[in-house]
Each structure stands twice: as structure tokens, then as C-alpha cells.
N, C-alpha and C positions, 0 to 999 in steps of 0.2 A: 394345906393352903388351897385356895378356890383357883378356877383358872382364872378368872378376873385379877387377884390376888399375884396369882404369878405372870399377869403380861404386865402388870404394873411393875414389879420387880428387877423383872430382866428389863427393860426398857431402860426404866432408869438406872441400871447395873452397865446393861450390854449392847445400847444400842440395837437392839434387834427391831425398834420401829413397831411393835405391834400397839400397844397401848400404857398409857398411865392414867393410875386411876386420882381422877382429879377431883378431892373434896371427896363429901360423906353423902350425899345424894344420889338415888340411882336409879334411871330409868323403870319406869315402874310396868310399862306390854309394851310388846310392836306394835303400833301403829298402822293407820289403813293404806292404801300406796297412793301415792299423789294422783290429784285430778285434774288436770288442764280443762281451761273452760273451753264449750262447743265451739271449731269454726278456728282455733288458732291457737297458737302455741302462749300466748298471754293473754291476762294474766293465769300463773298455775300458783296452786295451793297444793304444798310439800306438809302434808302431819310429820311429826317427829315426837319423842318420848314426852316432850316437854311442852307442846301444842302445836301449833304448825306455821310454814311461811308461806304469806300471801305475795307470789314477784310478781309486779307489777306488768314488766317492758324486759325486753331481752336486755342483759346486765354487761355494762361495759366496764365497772371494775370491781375485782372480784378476791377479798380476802380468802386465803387458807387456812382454817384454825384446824382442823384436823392431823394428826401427823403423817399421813400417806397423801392427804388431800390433793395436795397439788399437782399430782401425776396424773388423777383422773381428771382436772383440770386439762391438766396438757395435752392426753390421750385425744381429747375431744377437741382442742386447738384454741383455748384460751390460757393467756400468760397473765396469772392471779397479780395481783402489787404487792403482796404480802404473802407469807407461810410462816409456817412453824416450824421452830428446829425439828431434827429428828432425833435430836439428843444422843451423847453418847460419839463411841471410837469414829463410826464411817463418816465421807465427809460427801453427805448429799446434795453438797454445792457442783460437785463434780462428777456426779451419776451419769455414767456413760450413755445409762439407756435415755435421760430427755436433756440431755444437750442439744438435738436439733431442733427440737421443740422448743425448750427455752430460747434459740437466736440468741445467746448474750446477756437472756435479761437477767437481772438480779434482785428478785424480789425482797421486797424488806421484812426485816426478822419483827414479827408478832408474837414471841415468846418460847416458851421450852416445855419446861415441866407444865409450869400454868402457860396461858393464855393471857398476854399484856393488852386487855380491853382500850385502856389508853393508845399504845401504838393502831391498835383496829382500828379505832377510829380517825384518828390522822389521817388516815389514808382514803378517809372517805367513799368507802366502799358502796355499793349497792346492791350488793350481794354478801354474802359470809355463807362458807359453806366448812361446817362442821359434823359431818356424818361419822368422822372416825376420830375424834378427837377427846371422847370420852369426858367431857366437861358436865358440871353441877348444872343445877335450877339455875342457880342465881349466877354462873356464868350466862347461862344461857339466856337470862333475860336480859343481864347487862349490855350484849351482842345484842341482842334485838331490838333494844330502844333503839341501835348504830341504824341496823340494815335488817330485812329480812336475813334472819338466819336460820339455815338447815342442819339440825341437830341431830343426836343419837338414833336410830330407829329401834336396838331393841333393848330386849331389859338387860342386857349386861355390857352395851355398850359397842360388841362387835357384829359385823356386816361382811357377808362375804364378796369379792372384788366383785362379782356378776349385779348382784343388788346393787351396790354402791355405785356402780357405772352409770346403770338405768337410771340411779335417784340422780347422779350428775345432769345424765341428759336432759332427763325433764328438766331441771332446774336451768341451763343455760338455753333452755329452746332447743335441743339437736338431741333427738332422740335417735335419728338414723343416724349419725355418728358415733351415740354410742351401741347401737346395733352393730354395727363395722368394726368396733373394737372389741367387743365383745367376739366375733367370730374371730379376727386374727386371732386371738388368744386360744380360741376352742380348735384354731386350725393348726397352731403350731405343737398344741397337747397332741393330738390327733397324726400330726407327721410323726412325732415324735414315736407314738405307741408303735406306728405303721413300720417304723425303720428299727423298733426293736420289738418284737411281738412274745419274747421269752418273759417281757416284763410284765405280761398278763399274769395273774395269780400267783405273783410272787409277795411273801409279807416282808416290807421292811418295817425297821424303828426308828424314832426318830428321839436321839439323848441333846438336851439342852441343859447343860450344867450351868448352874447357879451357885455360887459360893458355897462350891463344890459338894451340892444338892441336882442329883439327875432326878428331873422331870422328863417324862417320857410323856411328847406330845402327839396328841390324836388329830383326826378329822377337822375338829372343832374350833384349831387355830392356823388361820391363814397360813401361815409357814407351811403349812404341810399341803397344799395346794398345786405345789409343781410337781412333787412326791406322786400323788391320786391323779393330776393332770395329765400326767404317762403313764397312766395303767397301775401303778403299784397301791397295794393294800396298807394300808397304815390301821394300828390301832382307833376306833373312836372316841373314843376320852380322854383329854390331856390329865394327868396322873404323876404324882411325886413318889418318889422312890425309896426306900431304903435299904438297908443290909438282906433284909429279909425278900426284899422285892422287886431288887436289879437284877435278876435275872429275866422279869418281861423284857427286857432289852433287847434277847436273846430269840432272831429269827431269821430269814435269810440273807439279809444283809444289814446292816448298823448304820445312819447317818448320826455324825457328832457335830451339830453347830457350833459355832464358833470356839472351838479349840482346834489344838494339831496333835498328832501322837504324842508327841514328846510333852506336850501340857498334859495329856491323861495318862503319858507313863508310870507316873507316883500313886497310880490308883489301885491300892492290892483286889479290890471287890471287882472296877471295870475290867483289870488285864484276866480274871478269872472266866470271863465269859468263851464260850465257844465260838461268840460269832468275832472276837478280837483277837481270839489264839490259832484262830485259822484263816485271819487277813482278809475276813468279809463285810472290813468297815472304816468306811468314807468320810475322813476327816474334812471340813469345809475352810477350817482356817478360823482365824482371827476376826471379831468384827468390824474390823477395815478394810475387810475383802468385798470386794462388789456383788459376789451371789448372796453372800449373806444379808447385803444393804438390799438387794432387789428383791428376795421374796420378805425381808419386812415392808418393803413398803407394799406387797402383793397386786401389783398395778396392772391396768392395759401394758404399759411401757414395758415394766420392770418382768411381770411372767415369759416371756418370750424372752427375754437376755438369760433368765436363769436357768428352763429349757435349753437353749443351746450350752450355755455353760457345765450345767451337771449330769446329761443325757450319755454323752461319755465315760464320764467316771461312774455313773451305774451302773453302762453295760459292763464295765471292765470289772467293779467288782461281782456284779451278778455270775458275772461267767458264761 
């Protein structure tokens, strides 16, 4: 299974927030990085996989069609009218990390799996901002007759949170806000490393079971982000597993997303590993748990709540 393949999967399985793959069309190269014209923040022209958006005037209302979208919205201090579910168990109406941000608001559901173009346009946006939202062509035109819309940038649909802030910024006018978000993030990895320094060149793994298929995920998907954020090594290729080949799992410590012991106690191949018979691996829980909701959605907001969240429990299992 491709990794495109399996963020579409778990998503719509597990809530994990990374992507669904929407329709049979596929960003075909990344794109060049946006150009603000000489002298001022508007108008700027965003390329994206599918052509590019020309924003006129700095944007007062502002769809989310991406599934993380709305954080990096928030990070930078715009409350979108609209988002998209983040599908699945957690419930990111009540995400700890942008409740001060949101103030109360409650933006209106623009869809799930797909993207409801009809509800988008209701709301009469002037903006639509879709960097992580993994939608077709022909979504993607139907959102742009609406509003300029900012779409995929590379060819398989993901961006990691650093790009995707920048592309926010430009596109709202506030590029040194998200310069500012950007560094909280790099400063809280960074306290982080500082206050456990044994977590240099240590390898973990990172098992994502799937209708009880362990994929072993690499570099290459956000999730593992808070992981490399504090020092630790992760594999780079996200990678499926089997009989013959769960033992890569096998390194000096084990993160399990969203299961608990007792859900991989039934596993005769998982409980045979070294690194689970000698208790050097960090169950995350269920995906209704709030670390799990925060690095799917991989945010300004949401990387520093899961930092302080799971910074503990890896010193403890590291030792």
C-alpha cells in the first residue's frame, strides 16, 4: 500500500487527521512558492498543483477545506466561517490547544470525507484555503469559480507544518506572524531536546495499526514530527508490515498510536518483539485522546500541546 494510500485509510478508519484521498486525480509537481507583488502585501499569487490563486485584498472571510487547515488559520489569528470535519473518534470541536483562539466561534461544517462545495459557497468566502485537504482537479476548480482558492502544493498531496504556515501567511498578508509561529514551535522542540539531551541518537518506531495491519511510519508523515522535533530518530519511509517484517519495529523504544496494551495484547507477533517484552513501549491510547488529535492535525497550536504531553512519557520509557 502507497503512503498516500494509507493516510487515506487511517483517516477514514481512525481519525488520525492526516489525509483522504479525495477522487482519482493527483497533483502532478510542486509548484513555485508564492509571489507577493512589489511594495505590499496584495495582491499575492499562491501556484498550487492545480494552477494558482490570485488574492486580491487582505481576506475577511475565510473557508477551511483542508483537514488541519483551520489551526494554521488560527495560529496566525484568523477565525475561518467554515472547516472541515476531521473525521472520525476525536472530537476537534473541543481541541484544547485552539479554544483561546477560537473565542467561542463555531465555524460551519463544510464537509468530511468530500468537501460540500455547495455549503463553501454559502458562506461566501473570499478566501478558501485548501493546502492540506487532498482534493481533485475538479474539486478544485469548482472552489475557485467560489473564491480564490489555495490548493495542494505537492504531488502527493502532503506539506509539512513549516511550508504550510508560510503558505498560510502569505496568503492572509501576515507573513511575520507566521514567522512567530513558526519559531514557537522550533522553540518548544528545542526546550524540549535541552531538558532531555539522552534523546539525542536514540531510534524509536513509530506502529500505526490499521485493521490490525502495523504500518511503521517514517519521517515522511507528519505524525512523526513531535517524535524528530525532540531529537529522536525515526525511520524514513512510512512502510507496511508483515509476519516476516515486524520486527523493524524493533529499536530502542516503540510508540503505538492510537491503541493501549490491552488492545495489542491479542497480538502473538507484536507481544514477541524485544522492545515490548522489556516495557520500552509507549502506548498513546485511543483516537479520542488529545495527543493523538494534535499531531494529526500537526499545527502551530496543536505541536507544542503534544510536546509537552508526550516529552514525559519518553523520558520515562527511554530510561
Amino acid at each position: 500500500m502507497s503512503h498516500r494510500s494509507l493516510l487515506a485509510r487511517a483517516v477514514a478508519t481512525l481519525a488520525v487527521g492526516a489525509a483522504v484521498l479525495a477522487g482519482c486525480a493527483s497533483p502532478a509537481e510542486t509548484p513555485a512558492p508564492a509571489t507577493p507583488a512589489a511594495g505590499g502585501a496584495y495582491p499575492v499569487t499562491i501556484p498550487n498543483a492545480y494552477g494558482e490563486a490570485t488574492i486580491p485584498a487582505e481576506p475577511a472571510r475565510v473557508v477551511a477545506v483542508g483537514f488541519n487547515e483551520a489551526d494554521f488559520l488560527l495560529a496566525l489569528g484568523v477565525v475561518p466561517v467554515g472547516v472541515r470535519d476531521f473525521i472520525g473518534e476525536y472530537d476537534e470541536t473541543a481541541r484544547p490547544w485552539a479554544q483561546e483562539a477560537l473565542a467561542g466561534a463555531q465555524p460551519a461544517d463544510v464537509g468530511g470525507t468530500e468537501i460540500n462545495v455547495e455549503a463553501v459557497a454559502a458562506l461566501e468566502p473570499d478566501l478558501i484555503m485548501g493546502v492540506y485537504s487532498f482534493m481533485d482537479r475538479a474539486t478544485y476548480d469548482a472552489l475557485s469559480a467560489i473564491a480564490p482558492t489555495v490548493g495542494p502544493v505537492s504531488a502527493d498531496g502532503t506539506v509539512g507544518w513549516e511550508e504550510q504556515t508560510r503558505i498560510t501567511g502569505t496568503a492572509l498578508g501576515r507573513e511575520d506572524r507566521a514567522a512567530d509561529a513558526i519559531a514557537t514551535v522550533e522553540q518548544a522542540f528545542a526546550d524540549a531536546r535541552a531538558a532531555n539531551p539522552g534523546f539525542a541518537g536514540r531510534n524509536v518506531t513509530i506502529d500505526l495499526p490499521v485493521d490490525g495491519v502495523p504500518y511503521l511510519l517514517g519521517a515522511d508523515d507528519l505524525r512523526s514530527s513531535v517524535f524528530t522535533g525532540v531529537g529522536l530518530t525515526v525511520p524514513e519511509t512510512t512502510t507496511e508490515l508483515g509476519p516476516e517484517t515486524i520486527g523493524q519495529l524493533d529499536s530502542d523504544a516503540l510508540i503505538v498510536l492510537g491503541a493501549t496494551a490491552e488492545d495489542m495484547a491479542g497480538d502473538p507477533l507484536f507481544q514477541s518483539l524485544p522492545v515490548v517484552q522489556e516495557g520500552r513501549t509507549l502506548f498513546t491510547g485511543g483516537y479520542d485522546e488529545d495527543f493523538n488529535g494534535a499531531i494529526g492535525f500537526g499545527s502551530p497550536l496543536s505541536l507544542p500541546y503534544a510536546v509537552e504531553l508526550i516529552t514525559p512519557q519518553l523520558a520515562a520509557v527511554l530510561g
